[in-house]
N, C-alpha and C positions, 0 to 999 in steps of 0.2 A: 379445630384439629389439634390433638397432643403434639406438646414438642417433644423431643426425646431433652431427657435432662443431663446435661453432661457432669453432673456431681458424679468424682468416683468417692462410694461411703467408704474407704479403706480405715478400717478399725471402727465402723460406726453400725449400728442396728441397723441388719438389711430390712426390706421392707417383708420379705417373708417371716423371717424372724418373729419380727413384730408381730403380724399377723396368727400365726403359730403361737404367741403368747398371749394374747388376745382371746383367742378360740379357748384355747386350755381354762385361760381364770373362768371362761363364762360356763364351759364344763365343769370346771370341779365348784364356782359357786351354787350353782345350781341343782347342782349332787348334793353340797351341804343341805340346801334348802330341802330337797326331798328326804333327806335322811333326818331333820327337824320336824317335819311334817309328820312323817311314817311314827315316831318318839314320841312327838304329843298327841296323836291321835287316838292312841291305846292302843291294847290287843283285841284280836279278831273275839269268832265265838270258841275259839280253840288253838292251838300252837300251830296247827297246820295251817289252818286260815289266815294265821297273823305272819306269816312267811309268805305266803299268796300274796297278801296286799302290798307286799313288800317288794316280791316281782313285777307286781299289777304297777305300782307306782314307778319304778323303772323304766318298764316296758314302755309307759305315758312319754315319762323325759327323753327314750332313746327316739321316740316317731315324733318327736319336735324338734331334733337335733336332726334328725330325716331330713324334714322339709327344710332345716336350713340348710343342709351340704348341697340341695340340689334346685336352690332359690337364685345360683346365679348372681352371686350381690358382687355387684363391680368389685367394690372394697378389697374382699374376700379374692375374687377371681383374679385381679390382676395381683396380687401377692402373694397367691398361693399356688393356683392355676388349675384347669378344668380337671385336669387329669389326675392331680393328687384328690381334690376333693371326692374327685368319681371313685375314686378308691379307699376312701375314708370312708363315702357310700358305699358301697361294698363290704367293708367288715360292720361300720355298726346294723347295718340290714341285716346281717347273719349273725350279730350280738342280739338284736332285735327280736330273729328269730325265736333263735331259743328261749330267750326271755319270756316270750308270749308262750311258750309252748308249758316253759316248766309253770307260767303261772295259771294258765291251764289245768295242767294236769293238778296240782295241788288246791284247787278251787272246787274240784271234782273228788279230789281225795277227803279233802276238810272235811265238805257237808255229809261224805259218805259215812264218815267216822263220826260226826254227830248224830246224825240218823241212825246208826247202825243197819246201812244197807248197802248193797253192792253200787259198784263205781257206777256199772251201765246204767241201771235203775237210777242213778243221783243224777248220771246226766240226761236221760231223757224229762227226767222233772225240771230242772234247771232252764232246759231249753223251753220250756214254756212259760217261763220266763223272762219279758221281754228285756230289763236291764242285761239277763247274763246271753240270752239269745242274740243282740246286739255284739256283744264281746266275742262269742264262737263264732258270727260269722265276719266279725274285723280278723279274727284268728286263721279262718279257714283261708280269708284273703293272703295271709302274710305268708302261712307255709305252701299254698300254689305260688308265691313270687317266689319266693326264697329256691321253690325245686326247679323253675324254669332258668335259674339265674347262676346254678350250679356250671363250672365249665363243662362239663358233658352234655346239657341239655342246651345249655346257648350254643355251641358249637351249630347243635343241627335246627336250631332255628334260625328264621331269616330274620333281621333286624328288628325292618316293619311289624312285624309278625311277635316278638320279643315285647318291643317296644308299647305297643299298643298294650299285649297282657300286662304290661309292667305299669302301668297306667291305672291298672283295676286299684291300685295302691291307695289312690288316692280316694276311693267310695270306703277301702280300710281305714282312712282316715277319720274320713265322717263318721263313720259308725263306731269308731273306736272314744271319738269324743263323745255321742250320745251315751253313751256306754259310762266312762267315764262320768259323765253330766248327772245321770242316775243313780247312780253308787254315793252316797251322803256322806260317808266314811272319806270320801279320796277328796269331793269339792267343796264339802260346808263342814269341815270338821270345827273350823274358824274362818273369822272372819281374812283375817292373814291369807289362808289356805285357798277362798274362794277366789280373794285380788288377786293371787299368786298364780295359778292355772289360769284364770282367765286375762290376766296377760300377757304370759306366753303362749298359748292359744293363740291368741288375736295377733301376737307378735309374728309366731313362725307363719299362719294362714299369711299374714300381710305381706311379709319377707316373697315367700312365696308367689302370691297375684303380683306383686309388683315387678318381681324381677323375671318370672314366666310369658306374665301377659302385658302387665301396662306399659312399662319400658320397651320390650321389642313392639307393642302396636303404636303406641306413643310415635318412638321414632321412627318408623317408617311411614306413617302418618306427615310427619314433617318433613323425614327427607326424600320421598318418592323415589326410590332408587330405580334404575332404567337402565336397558345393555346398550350401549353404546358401540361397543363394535365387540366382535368373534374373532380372533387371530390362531390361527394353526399353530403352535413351535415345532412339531414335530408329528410324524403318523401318527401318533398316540396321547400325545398333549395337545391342549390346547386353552390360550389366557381369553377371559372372558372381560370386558375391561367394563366399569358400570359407574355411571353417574346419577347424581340427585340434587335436591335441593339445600342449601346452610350444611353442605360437608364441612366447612371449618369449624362446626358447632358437634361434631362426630368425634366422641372421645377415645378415638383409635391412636395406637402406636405400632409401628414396625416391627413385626415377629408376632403380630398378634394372627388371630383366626375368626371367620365370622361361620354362623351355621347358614349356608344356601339355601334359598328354594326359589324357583320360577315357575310360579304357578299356571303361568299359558304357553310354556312349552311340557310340561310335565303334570300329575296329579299335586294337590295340594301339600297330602302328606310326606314323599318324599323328602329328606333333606343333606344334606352335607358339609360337614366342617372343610372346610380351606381355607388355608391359610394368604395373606395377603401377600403375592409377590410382588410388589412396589411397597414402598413407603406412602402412608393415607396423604391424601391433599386436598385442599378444596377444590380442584377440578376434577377428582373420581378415586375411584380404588380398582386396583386388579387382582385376582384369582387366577392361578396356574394350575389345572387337575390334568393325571393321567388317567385314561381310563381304564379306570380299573376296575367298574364295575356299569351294569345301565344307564343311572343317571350322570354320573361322570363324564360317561362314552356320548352318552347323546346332548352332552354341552356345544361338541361342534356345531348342532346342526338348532342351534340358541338363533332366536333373527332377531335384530335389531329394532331398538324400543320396546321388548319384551319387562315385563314389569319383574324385579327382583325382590322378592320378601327377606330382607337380613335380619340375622340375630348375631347382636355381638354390638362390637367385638370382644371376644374372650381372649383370655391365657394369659400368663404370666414370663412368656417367652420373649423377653423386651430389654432395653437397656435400663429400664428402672432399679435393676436387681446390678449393676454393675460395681465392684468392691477395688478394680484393679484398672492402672492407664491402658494395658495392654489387653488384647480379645483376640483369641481365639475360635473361631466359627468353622464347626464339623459338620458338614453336608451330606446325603445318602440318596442318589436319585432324586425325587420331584420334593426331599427333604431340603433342595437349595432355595426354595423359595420365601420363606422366611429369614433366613439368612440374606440373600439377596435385598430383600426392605431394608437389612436391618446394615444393609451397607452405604444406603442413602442417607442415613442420620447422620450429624455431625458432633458425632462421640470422640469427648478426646483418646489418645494412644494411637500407639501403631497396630493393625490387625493382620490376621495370620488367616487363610482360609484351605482346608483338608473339602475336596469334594470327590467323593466316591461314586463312581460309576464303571460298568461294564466296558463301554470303549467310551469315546468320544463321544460319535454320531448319538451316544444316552445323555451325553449331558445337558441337560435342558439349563434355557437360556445364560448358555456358556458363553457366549459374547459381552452380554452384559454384565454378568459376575467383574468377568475380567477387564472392562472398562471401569467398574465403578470402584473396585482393588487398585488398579494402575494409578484412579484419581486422588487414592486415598494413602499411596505411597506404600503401600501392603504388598503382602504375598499370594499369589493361588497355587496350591499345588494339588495339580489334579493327578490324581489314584485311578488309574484303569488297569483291567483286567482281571483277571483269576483271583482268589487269596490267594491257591497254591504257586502262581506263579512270581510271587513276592520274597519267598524265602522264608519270610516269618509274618505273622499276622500283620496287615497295614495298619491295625490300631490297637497292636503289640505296645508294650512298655516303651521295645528299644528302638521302635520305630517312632512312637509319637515322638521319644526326647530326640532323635537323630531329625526329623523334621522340623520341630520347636523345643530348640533348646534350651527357652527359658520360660516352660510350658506350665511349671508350677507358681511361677508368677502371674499368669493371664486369668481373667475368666475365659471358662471355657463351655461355649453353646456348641448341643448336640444336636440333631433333628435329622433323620431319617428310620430307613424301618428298623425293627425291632432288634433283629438280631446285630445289625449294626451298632444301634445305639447302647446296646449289652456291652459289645466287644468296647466299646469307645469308653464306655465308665469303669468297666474293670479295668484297663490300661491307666485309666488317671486315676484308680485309687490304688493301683501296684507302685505309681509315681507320687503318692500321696500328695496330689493336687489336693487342695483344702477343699470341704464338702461345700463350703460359702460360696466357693470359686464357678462351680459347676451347676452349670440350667442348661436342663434336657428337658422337654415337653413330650408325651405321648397325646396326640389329637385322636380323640374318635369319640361316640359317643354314646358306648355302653362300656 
């Protein structure tokens, strides 16, 4: 089981930084390299065509850079965290997009202007074609992903239902390497050229199966996870507490999240991020959900020795990221539960805790917050009621500095719902909190 590490890095390479620097040189070396490649390869059979290959070869490096934003690699995840990566997915998917579309349409354009025939006519030839028929239907796959994935159409899909289409990505993958594999021009231009795809290929595939499938089956393989008991906290929560085998051997820390599933109280594919409300131990972990939605809701009615499938843990919502003796921890409803963990660790400084709720009777487990504050010499101030009935925003400028007034010196964790967590970072950058200072996680998993 991770310790939490009490080094504060104050003036020293956070560990995201690092990370962030890391990710960049392997992008921008590996752009040199394709842009060395595209150079000694020569030109197409026309200017049109040699701009194509150009996209074509893009297009290759951004669906490798795919597979690693969403491979899960500890390293990566706990210094960067699920939620920025998933959004890094996100735009290069829709960099991706285009990419594939314009070299498309320009591969379509070339041959027609070599031929001297119309577009349509160049593409129904084309497509019989098995190398470029391969390529149009990885294509056809990207811009079905791409229009489901739009906010207006996720909106009105259901997760499962998203998730699963989102999934076809990966037969876009296969078929994009065949595709790629047949084209002599992109993999045997040289000998260079042919090592160079083929191992990042085998790199990102690997990245990929290992941090998708070997690792989450591996470990729960070894540690047989199992519910131990169902505790109510409230009409609408409830902590699910589970144990397994060599949990000391479980590279978890406090503020982290694992993805759920119980497969024999539920169907397989269901699943859900929750975040750890205790601090991990070799005797179990606990999860604290409101229900908020089915599977959530139907946690209560979980029986005992029920077998739990984990993934994780994820996120980068931890004290590994810590710069300052002092901390700051900003709470929003069932958003106290990673905070809560991360009150068990024994981090040096004094800590400050803001939890926000509607009255009391919402604050979930409010007892304990406030035992494990009291033990650590800290503060809790809990936030109920209305906004309106505050006067000015509770995570206003002049409220945060009137509650922590040495709130520019603390790191400062944010974690509840959205619109909370908005209000809480525009306040500390009106108070120009240092952007080092401040770890805010969004959990979800699209």
């Amino acid at each position: 089981m991770a310790t939490a590490n009490n080094t504060v890095r104050a003036g020293s390479v956070l560990p995201v930084d690092a990370a962030r620097w890391a990710m960049w040189a392997f992008v921008i070396a590996n752009a040199v390299i394709v842009e060395a490649l595209f150079v000694s390869a020569g030109e197409g059979k026309n200017g049109v065509l040699t701009v194509a290959k150009f996209f074509g070869l893009h297009a290759a490096l951004l669906l490798l850079f795919q597979l690693l934003l969403v491979a899960r690699l500890p390293w990566l995840d706990r210094r960067i965290g699920m939620d920025r990566l998933t959004v890094w997915h996100r735009w290069v998917g829709f960099t991706l997009l285009w990419t594939v579309l314009t070299h498309a349409t320009l591969v379509v354009l070339g041959y027609a202007t070599l031929d001297d025939t119309s577009m349509g006519k160049t593409f129904v030839a084309l497509s019989g074609v098995p190398a470029s028929l391969l390529g149009m239907l990885a294509a056809a796959v990207v811009v079905m992903t791409g229009a489901i994935s739009t906010r207006g159409v996720r909106r009105r899909l259901r997760y499962e239902v998203w998730h699963g289409l989102h999934l076809l990505l990966y037969i876009a993958l296969g078929l994009a390497f065949v595709h790629q594999l047949q084209e002599t021009t992109t993999f045997t231009s040289s000998a260079f050229a042919t090592a160079y795809w083929w191992i990042l290929w085998l790199f990102a595939f690997g990245a990929l199966l290992t941090g998708r499938v070997v690792v989450p089956v591996w470990r729960n393989a070894y540690h047989r996870f199992t519910v131990t008991a169902v505790v109510p906290e409230s009409h609408d929560v409830v902590s699910v507490h589970v144990t397994g085998r060599h949990l000391d051997k479980l590279p978890a820390r406090a503020g982290q999240f694992c993805i759920w599933r119980f497969p024999g109280h539920n169907h397989w594919w269901p699943a859900n991020p929750f975040s750890l409300s205790a601090a991990p131990s070799p005797q179990g972990l606990r999860l604290t959900a409101k229900a908020a939605g089915t599977a959530s809701a139907g946690l209560r009615d979980l029986r005992v020795g029920t077998r739990a499938y984990v993934e994780g843990p994820y996120g980068a919502f931890t004290s590994l990221h810590r710069s300052r003796p002092g901390a700051l921890l900003i709470a929003g409803g069932v958003g106290i539960t990673p905070v809560r963990a991360m009150l068990e660790e024994e981090t040096t400084g004094d800590v400050v805790v803001l939890y926000r709720v509607r009255d009391e009777a919402d604050a979930v487990l409010l007892d304990e917050v406030r035992h494990l504050v009291a033990r650590r010499g800290g503060r809790l101030h809990l936030l109920t009621g209305r906004t309106a009935e505050f006067g000015a925003p509770p995570f206003g400028p002049e409220n945060l500095r009137r509650l922590v007034p040495d709130v520019t010196g603390r790191d400062v964790y944010v974690c509840g719902p959205p619109a909370m967590t908005a209000a809480v970072l525009s306040g500390l950058r009106e108070l120009r909190v240092p952007a080092r200072q401040v770890h805010a996680e969004r959990f979800g998993l699209a």
